[in-house]
MARNUSE-23265 format. One record per residue (C-alpha): residue in one letter; x, y, z. Coordinates in pm, whole numbers, plus 50000, padded with zeros to 5 digits. Example, Ala and Ser with C-alpha at 12.3 -4.5 7.8 and 13.67 -1.06 7.14 Angstrom:
% residues 2
{fivo = a, xx = 51230, yy = 49550, zz = 50780}
{fivo = s, xx = 51367, yy = 49894, zz = 50714}
//
This chain:
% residues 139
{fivo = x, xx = 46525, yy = 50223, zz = 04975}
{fivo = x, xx = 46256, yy = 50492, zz = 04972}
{fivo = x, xx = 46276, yy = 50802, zz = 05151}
{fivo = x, xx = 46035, yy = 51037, zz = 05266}
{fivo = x, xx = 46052, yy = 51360, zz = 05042}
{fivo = x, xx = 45694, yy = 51585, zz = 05054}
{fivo = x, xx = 45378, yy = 51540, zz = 05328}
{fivo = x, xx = 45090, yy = 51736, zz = 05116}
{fivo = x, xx = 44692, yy = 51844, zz = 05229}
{fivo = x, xx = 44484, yy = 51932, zz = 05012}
{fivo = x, xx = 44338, yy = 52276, zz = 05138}
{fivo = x, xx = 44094, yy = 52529, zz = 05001}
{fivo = x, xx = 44329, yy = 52867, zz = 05006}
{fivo = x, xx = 44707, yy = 52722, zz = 04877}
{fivo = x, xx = 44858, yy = 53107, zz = 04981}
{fivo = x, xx = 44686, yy = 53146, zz = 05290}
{fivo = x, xx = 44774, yy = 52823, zz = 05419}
{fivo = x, xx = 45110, yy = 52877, zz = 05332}
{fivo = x, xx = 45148, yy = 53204, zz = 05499}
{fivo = x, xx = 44966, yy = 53087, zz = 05841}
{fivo = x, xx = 45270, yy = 52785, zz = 05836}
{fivo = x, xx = 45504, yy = 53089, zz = 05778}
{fivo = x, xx = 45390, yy = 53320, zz = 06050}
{fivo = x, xx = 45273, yy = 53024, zz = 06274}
{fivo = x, xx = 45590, yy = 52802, zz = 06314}
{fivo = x, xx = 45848, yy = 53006, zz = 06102}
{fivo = x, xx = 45836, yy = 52792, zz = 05771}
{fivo = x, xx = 46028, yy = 52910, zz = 05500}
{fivo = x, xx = 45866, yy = 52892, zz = 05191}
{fivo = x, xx = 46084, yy = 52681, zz = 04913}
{fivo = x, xx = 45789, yy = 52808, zz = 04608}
{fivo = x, xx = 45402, yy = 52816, zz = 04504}
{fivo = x, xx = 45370, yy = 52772, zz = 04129}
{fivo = x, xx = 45241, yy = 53025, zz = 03921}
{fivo = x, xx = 44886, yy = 52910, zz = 03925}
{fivo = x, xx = 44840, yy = 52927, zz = 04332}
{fivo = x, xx = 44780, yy = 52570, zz = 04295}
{fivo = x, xx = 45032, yy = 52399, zz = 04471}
{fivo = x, xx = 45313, yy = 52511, zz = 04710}
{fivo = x, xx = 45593, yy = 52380, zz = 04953}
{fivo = x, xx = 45772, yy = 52523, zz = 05283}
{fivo = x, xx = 46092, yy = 52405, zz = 05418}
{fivo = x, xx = 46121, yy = 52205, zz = 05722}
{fivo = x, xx = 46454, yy = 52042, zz = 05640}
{fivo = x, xx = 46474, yy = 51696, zz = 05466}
{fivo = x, xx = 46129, yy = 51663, zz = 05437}
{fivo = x, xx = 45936, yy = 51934, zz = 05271}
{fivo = x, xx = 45578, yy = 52061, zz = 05372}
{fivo = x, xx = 45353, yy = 52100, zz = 05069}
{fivo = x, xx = 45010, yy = 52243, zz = 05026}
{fivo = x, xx = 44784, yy = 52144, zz = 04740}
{fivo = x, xx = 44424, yy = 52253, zz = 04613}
{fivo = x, xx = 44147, yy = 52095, zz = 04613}
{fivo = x, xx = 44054, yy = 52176, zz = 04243}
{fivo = x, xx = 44443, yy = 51984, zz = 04233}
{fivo = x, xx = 44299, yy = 51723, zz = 04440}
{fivo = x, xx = 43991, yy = 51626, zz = 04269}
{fivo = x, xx = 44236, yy = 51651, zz = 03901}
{fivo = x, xx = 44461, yy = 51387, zz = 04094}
{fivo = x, xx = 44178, yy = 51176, zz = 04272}
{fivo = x, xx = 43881, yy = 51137, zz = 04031}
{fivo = x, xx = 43756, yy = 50869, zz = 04216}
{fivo = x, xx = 43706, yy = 51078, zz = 04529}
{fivo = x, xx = 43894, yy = 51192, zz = 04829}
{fivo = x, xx = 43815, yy = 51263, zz = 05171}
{fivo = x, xx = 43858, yy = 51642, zz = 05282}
{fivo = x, xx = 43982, yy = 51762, zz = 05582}
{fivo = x, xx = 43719, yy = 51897, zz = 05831}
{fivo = x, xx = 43792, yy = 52206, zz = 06098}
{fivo = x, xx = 43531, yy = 52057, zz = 06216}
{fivo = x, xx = 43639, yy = 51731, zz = 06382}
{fivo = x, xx = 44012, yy = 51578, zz = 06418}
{fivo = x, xx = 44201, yy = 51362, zz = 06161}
{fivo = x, xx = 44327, yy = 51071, zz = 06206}
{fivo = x, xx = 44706, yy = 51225, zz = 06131}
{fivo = x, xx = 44920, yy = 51521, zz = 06237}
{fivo = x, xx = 45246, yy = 51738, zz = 06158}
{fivo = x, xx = 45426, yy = 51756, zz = 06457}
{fivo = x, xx = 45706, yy = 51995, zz = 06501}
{fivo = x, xx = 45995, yy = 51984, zz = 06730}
{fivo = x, xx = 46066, yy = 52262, zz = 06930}
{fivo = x, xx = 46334, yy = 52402, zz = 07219}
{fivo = x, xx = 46021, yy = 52596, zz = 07358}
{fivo = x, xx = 45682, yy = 52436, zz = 07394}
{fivo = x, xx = 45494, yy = 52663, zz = 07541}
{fivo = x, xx = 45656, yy = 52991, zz = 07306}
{fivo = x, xx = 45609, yy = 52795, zz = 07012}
{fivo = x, xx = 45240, yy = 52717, zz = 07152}
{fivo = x, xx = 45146, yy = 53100, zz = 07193}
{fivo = x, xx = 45330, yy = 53162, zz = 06910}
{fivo = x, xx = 45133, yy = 52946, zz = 06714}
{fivo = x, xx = 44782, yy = 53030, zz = 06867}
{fivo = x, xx = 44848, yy = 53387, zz = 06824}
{fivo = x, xx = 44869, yy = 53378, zz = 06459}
{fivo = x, xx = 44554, yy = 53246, zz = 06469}
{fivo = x, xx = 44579, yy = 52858, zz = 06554}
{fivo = x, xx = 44295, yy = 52685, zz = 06744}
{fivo = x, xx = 44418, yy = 52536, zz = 07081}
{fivo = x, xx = 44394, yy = 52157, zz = 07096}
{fivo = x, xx = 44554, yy = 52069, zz = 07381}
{fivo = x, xx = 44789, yy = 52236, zz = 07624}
{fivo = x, xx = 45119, yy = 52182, zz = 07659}
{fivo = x, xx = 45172, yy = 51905, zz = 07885}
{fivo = x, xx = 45467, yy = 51660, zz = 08024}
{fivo = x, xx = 45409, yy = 51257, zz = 07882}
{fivo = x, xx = 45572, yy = 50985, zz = 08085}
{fivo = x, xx = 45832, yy = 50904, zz = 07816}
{fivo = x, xx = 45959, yy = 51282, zz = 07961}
{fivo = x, xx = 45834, yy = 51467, zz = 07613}
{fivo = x, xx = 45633, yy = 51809, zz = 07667}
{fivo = x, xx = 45344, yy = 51801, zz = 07396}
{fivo = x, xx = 45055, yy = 52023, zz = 07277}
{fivo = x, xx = 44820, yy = 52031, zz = 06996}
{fivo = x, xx = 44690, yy = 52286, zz = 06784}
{fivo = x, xx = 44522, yy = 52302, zz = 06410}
{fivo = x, xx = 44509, yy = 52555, zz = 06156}
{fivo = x, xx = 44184, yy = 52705, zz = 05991}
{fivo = x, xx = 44186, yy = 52370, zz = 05758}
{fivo = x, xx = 44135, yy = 52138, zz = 06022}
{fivo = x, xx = 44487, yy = 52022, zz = 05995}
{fivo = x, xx = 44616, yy = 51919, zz = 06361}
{fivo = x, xx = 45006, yy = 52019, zz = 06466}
{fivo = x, xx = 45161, yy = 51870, zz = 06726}
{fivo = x, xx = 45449, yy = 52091, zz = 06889}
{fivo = x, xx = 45664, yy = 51856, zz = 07115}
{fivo = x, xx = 46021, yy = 51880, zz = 07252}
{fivo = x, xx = 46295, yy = 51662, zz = 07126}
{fivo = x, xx = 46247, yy = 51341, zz = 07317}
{fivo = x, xx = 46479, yy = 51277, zz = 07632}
{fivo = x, xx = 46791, yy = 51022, zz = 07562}
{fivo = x, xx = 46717, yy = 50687, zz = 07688}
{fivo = x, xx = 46877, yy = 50571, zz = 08023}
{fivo = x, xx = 47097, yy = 50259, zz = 07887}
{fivo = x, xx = 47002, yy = 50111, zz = 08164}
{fivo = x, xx = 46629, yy = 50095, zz = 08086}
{fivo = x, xx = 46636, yy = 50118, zz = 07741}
{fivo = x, xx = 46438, yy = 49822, zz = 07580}
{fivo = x, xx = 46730, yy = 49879, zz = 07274}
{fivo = x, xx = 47013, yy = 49745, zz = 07493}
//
């Protein structure tokens, strides 16, 4: 079976992305190569990695589609955390763009939305409340 090891966007500025994801949400960086081209952060299992696009278009030479600050993906990185709204401020303080405010979902999950300078859009949601066995479609 496969497992999920590395998420990577291709971004313009490999160190400044890097160090946003730091001072945003914590991250621990694992390494950036030597060349700046390519780096990953920590985030448990899975890792968070950051290439260029000079290391995109050396990957893809048939063409890839950049990410836009200018209009939403069609994917996230959502983070878990104890704190919503901290993490939120947190987050928009070190220079996020507000998405969406926190807010409660009917499944009882708090969730808001952010993005970084790249156009990349973070979810920060709280762990997801246990399911009543009694109304969970599982039993």
């Amino acid at each position: 079976m496969n497992r999920l090891g590395t998420i990577i966007f291709y971004v313009e500025d490999v160190a400044k992305t890097m160090a946003f994801f730091e001072k945003a949400f914590g991250l621990k960086r694992a390494f950036i190569d030597s060349t700046g081209q390519y780096g990953q952060l920590e985030t448990g299992t899975t890792s968070l990695g950051f290439a260029s696009l000079e290391l995109a278009k050396q990957n893809l030479p048939q063409g890839f589609r950049r990410i836009s600050p200018k209009e939403l993906p069609g994917c996230e990185i959502s983070f878990t955390a104890k704190d919503v709204q901290h993490s939120l401020s947190h987050a928009v303080k070190a220079g996020a763009e507000l998405i969406a405010s926190a807010e409660q979902k009917p499944w009882g999950q708090t969730v808001a939305y952010v993005r970084d300078a790249n156009g990349i859009l973070i979810e920060i949601a709280s762990d997801m409340a246990p399911c009543p066995e009694s109304s969970c479609c599982c039993h």
